[in-house]
N, C-alpha and C positions, 0 to 999 in steps of 0.2 A: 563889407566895407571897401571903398575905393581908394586907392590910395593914389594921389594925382601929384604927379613928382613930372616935372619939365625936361627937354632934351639938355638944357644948360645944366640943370642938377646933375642929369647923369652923367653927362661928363665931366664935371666936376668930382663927384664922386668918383670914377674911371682915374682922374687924373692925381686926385690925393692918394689913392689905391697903390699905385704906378711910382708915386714919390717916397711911397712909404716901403715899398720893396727894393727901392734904389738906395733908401737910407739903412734898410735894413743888410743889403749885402755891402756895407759900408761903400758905395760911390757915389763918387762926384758926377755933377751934370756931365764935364768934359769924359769923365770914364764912362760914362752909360753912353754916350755918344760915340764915344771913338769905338766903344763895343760894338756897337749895334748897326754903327754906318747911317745913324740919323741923325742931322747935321746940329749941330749946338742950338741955334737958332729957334730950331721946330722942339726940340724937346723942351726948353725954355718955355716957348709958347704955350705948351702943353701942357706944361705945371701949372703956368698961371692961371690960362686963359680956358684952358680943353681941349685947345682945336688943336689937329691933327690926321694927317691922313692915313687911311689904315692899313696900306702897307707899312707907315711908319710905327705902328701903333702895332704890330704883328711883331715886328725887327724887335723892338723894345721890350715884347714880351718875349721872346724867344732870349734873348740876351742873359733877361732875367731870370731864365730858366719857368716862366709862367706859358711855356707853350699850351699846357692841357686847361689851366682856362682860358686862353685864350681860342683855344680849337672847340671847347664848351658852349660856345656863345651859339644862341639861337638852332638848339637841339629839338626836335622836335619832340613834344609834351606825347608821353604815351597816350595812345588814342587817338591823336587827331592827326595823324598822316592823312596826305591825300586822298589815296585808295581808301581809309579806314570814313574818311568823310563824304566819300561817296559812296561807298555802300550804305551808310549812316540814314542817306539821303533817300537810296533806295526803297528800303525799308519804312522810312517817312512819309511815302508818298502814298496819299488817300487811293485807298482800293476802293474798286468799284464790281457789283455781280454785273452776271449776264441780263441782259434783257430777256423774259419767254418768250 
């Protein structure tokens, strides 16, 4: 099954995520802002909209005390490291005998 979800979804997703752990440690936009050192503005944007840049998006997890998922993001899937996909490769490739 594929499941086909948009760069807009996932941030969105990301951003309700993020609102809902700022409601959860009871603060205000202005508190998670003054916290984190990401200026009212950008966090604002970020609730609504998604957009955000990801140093700011780091701060704000860090704040939140969500450092370890935010340090989770894009772990590499057991298996498929580089080296593991190049030996993979090796092994893949059509053997051929000697000629007599």
């Amino acid at each position: 099954m594929v499941n086909i979800v948009t760069p807009k979804e996932v941030q969105q997703k990301v951003s309700q995520r993020l609102k809902s752990a700022r409601l959860s440690a009871d603060l205000t936009q202005q508190g998670l802002a003054t916290r984190s050192g990401v200026s009212l503005g950008s966090l604002k944007r970020f609730e609504r909209d998604g957009e955000i840049s990801l140093k700011s998006l780091v701060r704000l997890a860090f704040a939140l005390r969500m450092e370890d998922e935010i340090g989770a993001l894009f772990q590499p899937k057991s298996g498929t490291s580089l080296d593991s996909l190049l030996k993979r490769s090796k092994v893949l490739q059509r053997q051929r005998g000697r000629k007599p």
